[in-house]
C-alpha positions in Angstrom: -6.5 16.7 89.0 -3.6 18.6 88.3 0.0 16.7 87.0 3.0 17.6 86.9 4.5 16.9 83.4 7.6 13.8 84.2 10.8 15.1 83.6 12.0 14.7 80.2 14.3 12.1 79.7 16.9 12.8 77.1 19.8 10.1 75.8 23.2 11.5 75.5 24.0 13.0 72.1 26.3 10.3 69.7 28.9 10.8 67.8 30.8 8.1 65.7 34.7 8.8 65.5 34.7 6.7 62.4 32.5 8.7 60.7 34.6 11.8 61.7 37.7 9.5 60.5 36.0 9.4 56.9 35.1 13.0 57.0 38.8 14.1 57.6 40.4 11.1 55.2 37.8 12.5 52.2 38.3 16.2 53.0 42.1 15.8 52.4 42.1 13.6 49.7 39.5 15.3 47.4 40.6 18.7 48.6 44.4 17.6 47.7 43.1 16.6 44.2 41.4 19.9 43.8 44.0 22.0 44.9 46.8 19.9 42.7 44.6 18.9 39.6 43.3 22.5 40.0 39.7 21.5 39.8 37.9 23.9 41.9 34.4 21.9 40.7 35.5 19.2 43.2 36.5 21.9 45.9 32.6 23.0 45.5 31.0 19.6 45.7 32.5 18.7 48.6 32.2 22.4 50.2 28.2 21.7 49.8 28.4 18.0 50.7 30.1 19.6 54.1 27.9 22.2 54.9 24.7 20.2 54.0 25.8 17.7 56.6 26.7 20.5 58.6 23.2 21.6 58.8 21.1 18.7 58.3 23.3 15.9 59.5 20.4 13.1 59.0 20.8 14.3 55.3 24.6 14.3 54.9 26.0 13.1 51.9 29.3 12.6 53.7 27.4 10.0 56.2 26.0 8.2 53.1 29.3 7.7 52.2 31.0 6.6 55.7 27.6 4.1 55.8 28.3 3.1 51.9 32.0 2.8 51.9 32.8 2.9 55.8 32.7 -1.0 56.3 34.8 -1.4 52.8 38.0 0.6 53.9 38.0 -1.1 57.1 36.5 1.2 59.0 34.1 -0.3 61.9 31.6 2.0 64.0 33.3 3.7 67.2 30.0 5.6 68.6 30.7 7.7 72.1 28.8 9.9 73.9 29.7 13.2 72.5 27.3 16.1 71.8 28.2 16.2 67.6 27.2 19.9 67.7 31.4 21.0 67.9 32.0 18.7 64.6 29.2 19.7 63.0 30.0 23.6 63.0 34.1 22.4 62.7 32.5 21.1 59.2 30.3 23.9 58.6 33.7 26.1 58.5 35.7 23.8 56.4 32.5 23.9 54.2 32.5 27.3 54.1 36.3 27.6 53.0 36.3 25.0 50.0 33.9 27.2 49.1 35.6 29.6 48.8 38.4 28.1 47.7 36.5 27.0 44.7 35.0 30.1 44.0 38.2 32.4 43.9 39.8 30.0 41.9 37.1 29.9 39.7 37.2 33.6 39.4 40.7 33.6 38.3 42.6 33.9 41.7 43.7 30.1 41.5 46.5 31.0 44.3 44.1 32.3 47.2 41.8 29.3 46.4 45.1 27.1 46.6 45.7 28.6 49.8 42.6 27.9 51.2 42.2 24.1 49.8 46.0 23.7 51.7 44.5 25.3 54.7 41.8 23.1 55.4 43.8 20.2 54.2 46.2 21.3 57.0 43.2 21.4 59.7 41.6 18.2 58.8 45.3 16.2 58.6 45.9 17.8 62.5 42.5 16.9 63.4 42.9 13.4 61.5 46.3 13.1 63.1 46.7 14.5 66.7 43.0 14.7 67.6 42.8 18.7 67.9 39.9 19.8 66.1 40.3 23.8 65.2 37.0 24.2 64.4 35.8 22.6 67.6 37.7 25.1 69.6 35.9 27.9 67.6 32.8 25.9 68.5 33.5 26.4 71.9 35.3 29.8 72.1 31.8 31.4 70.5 29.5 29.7 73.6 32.3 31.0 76.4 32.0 34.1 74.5 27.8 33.8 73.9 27.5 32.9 77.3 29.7 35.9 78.8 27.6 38.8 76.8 24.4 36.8 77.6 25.1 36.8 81.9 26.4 40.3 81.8 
């Protein structure tokens, strides 16, 4: 007897805006330290703390801290149903340029890492504060774009 496999049933992706919250909060307070105290050492921390959790979200040392210190600043679970994947490469990005940030500064060029440090300190305020998440849009703009060379 032949069967047919049953259709997969898969739950909506989460995501917890309170989490996000703590992502932004800690991305522009240590990045503001860094960039002010000039102390590119915590500009790389948190650049691999980013894209680790970028990567391997289960793993994330920024969750660890939401689920450590989360409850403590007064911050209480807000869980939707929201694919993650958008945040997760937004982080990935801002990873990427602390990164850099940290290493141009540590390679003498303290002003470009500066610049970079205010930058994503600028994204993560405007995503903190109006909602509108750059690096989400990029998330998107590269599938419309994936999507139109793929169907050509």
């Amino acid at each position: 007897m032949i069967t047919s496999p049953s259709p997969t049933h898969t739950r909506p992706a989460k995501t917890d805006l309170s989490a996000l919250k703590f992502n932004q909060l800690t991305v522009v307070f240590v990045t503001l330290l860094a960039v002010i105290l000039s102390l590119p050492v915590l500009a790389l921390i948190l650049g691999l703390a980013m894209l680790t959790g970028a990567v391997a979200p289960d793993v994330s040392p920024m969750r660890a801290a939401y689920r450590l210190l989360g409850r403590g600043l007064g911050l209480k679970p807000d869980v939707v149903d929201e694919d993650p994947r958008a945040h997760h490469f937004a982080q990935g990005v801002g990873g990427v340029f602390l990164l850099a940030s940290a290493l141009f500064t540590f390679a003498g060029l303290s002003a470009v890492g500066a610049v970079l440090g205010v930058l994503v300190i600028a994204l993560a305020a405007l995503n903190l504060s109006q909602k509108i998440c750059v690096g989400c849009l990029m998330y998107f703009q590269y599938r419309r774009l994936r999507y139109v060379v793929l169907h050509r």
